[in-house]
N, C-alpha and C positions, 0 to 999 in steps of 0.2 A: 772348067777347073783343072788345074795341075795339080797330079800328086806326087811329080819328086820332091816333095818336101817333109813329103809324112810319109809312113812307114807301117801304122794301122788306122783301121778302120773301126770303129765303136759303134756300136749299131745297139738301140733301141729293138723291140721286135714287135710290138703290136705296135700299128699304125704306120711304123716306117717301111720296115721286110713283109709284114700281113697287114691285111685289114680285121683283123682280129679285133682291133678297137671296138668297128662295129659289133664284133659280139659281146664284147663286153661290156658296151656301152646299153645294147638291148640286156642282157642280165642284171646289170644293175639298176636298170629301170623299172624292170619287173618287178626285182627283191622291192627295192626302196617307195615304187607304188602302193604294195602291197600292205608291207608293214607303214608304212604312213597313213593310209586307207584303216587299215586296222585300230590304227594308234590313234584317229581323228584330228590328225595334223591338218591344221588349214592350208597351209603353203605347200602345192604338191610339189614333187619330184620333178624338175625339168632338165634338160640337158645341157643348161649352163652351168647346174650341180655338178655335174660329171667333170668340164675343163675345170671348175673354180675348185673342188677338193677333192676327186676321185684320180682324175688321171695321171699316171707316171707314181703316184705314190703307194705304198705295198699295200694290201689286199685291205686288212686290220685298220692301218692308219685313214686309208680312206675313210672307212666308216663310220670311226672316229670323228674326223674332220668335219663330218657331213652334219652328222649329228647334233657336235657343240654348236653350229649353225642355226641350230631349227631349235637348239634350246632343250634339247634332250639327252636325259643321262640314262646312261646302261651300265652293267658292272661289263667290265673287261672278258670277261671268262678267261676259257684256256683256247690254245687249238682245235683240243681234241673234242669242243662242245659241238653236238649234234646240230642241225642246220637250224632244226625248228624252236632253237634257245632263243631266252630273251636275250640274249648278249653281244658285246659289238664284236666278239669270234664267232658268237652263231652266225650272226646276219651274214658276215665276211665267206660264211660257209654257206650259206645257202646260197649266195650270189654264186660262189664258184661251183656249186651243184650245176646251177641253171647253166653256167660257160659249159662245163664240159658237157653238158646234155645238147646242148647246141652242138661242138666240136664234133663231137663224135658221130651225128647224125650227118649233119650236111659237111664235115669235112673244111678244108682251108687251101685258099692259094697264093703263094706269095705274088705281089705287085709286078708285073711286069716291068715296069722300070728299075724296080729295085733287082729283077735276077740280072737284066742287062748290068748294072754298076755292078754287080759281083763279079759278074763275069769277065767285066774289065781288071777289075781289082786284082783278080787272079792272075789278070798274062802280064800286068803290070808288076807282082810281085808283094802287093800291098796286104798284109794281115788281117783278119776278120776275127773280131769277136762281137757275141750278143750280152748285152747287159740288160735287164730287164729284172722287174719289179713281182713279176709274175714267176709265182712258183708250177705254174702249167708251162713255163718256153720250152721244154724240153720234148715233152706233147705236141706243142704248137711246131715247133720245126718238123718233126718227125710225120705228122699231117700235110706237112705243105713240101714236103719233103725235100728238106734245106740242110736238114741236122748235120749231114758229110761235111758242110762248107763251112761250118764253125768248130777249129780246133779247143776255142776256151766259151765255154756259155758262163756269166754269172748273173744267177735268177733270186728267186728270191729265199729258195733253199739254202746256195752256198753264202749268200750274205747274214744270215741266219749262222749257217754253221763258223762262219768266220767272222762273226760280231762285225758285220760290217754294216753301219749307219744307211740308211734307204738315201733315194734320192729328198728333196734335193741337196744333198749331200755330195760332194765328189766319189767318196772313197771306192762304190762299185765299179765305178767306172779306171779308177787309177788301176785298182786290184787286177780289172782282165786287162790292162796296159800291161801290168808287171809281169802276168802272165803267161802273154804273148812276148815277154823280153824283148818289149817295146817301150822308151821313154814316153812318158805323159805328154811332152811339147811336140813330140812325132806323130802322136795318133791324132785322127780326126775325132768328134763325138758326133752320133748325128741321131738327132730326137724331134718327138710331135710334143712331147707334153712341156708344160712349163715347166715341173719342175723338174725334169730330163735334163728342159734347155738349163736352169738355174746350177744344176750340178755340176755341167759341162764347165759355165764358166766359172762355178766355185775353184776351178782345177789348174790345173798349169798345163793345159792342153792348145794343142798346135791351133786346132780350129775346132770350133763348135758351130752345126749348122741345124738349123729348123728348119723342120720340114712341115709343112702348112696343110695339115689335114681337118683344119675347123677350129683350132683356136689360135688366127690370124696372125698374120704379119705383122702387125703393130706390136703384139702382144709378143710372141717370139723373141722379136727385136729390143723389147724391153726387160726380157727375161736374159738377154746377156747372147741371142746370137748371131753371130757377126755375116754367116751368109743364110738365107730364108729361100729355099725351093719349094714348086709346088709337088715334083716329082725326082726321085734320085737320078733318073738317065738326065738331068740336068746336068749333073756331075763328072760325067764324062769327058775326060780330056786328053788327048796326045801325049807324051812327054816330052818337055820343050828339049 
């Protein structure tokens, strides 16, 4: 791939820069075992749940998502609801208990192919931001010790504090375009989740790429993006 065309880089951060997925993907399996197991839900928890309503979508909506699913109502609560609430903010908080009880123990390392493309990106001249859904990136960088290399993060704090629509929605992702005072049609997007990939092309962006961490090529490709890697040092190119 050539990037004189574009100008930044939109970067997801669990699944594409870490494999954080997999931690999240283990906490959510726990919470959702758990309280299902509890609740005498026939149909358990598997990890098709996870790509089909948990992934790329903010912490809340997921659980949401999951829920209407399986035919179960919760009241909303607030944020600030304790983990062990009945609510679809409790749940959203005890899943993010278990992340960071993971994080903090064993720690995080970004993808080697992903520091290589940064790396590139840097002598090339190409902008970096992380968009992400998670109100932990800022932790998560700071672990894997990336945080220097993103001038703009928006997580799921500042999209919060700037009423900004979650994925798959464009707008977090324009927001750290604008930024970086980088046009939309200049940045790349580059994301594992669908509705990552969906947001990308909800937008008027240059290029939107999937990156194929387990919820496939077909599927990617159907979610609107136009080039599908297994790994970011795919990405790497000369400038013509």
């Amino acid at each position: 791939m050539y990037w004189d065309d574009y100008d930044a880089a939109l970067f997801d951060l669990d699944g594409v820069l870490t494999p954080t997925a997999e931690v999240h993907m283990s906490a959510w399996a726990r919470m959702f075992t758990d309280f299902f197991d509890a609740q005498g839900v026939g149909e358990p928890y598997t990890e098709d749940d996870y790509f089909a309503y948990i992934d790329g979508r903010p912490r809340y909506e997921g659980v949401a998502a999951l829920l209407t699913a399986r035919g179960i109502t919760l009241p909303q609560g607030t944020p600030e609801d304790p983990p062990d609430a009945q609510t679809v903010s409790g749940l959203g908080n005890r899943k993010n208990e278990l992340f960071t009880q993971v994080l903090r123990t064993d720690g995080i390392t970004a993808y080697a192919g992903s520091l290589a493309l940064m790396d590139h990106l840097e002598q090339v001249g190409v902008a970096m931001a992380v968009v992400s859904s998670s109100k932990n990136a800022p932790e998560v960088l700071r672990a894997a010790g990336i945080a220097d290399r993103f001038p703009v993060v928006v997580d799921g704090v500042v999209a919060v504090e700037q009423e900004l629509p979650g994925k798959p929605r464009p707008d977090t992702y324009e927001y750290a375009a604008k930024q970086l005072g980088v046009p939309s049609s200049r940045s790349v997007v580059l994301e594992d989740a669908l509705s990552g990939v969906q947001a990308g092309a909800a937008g008027d962006f240059g290029l939107v790429v999937g990156v194929d961490r387990g919820a496939g090529e077909p599927a990617l490709l159907r979610a609107g993006a136009e080039v599908v890697v297994q790994d970011l040092a795919e990405l790497i190119g000369e400038p013509r």
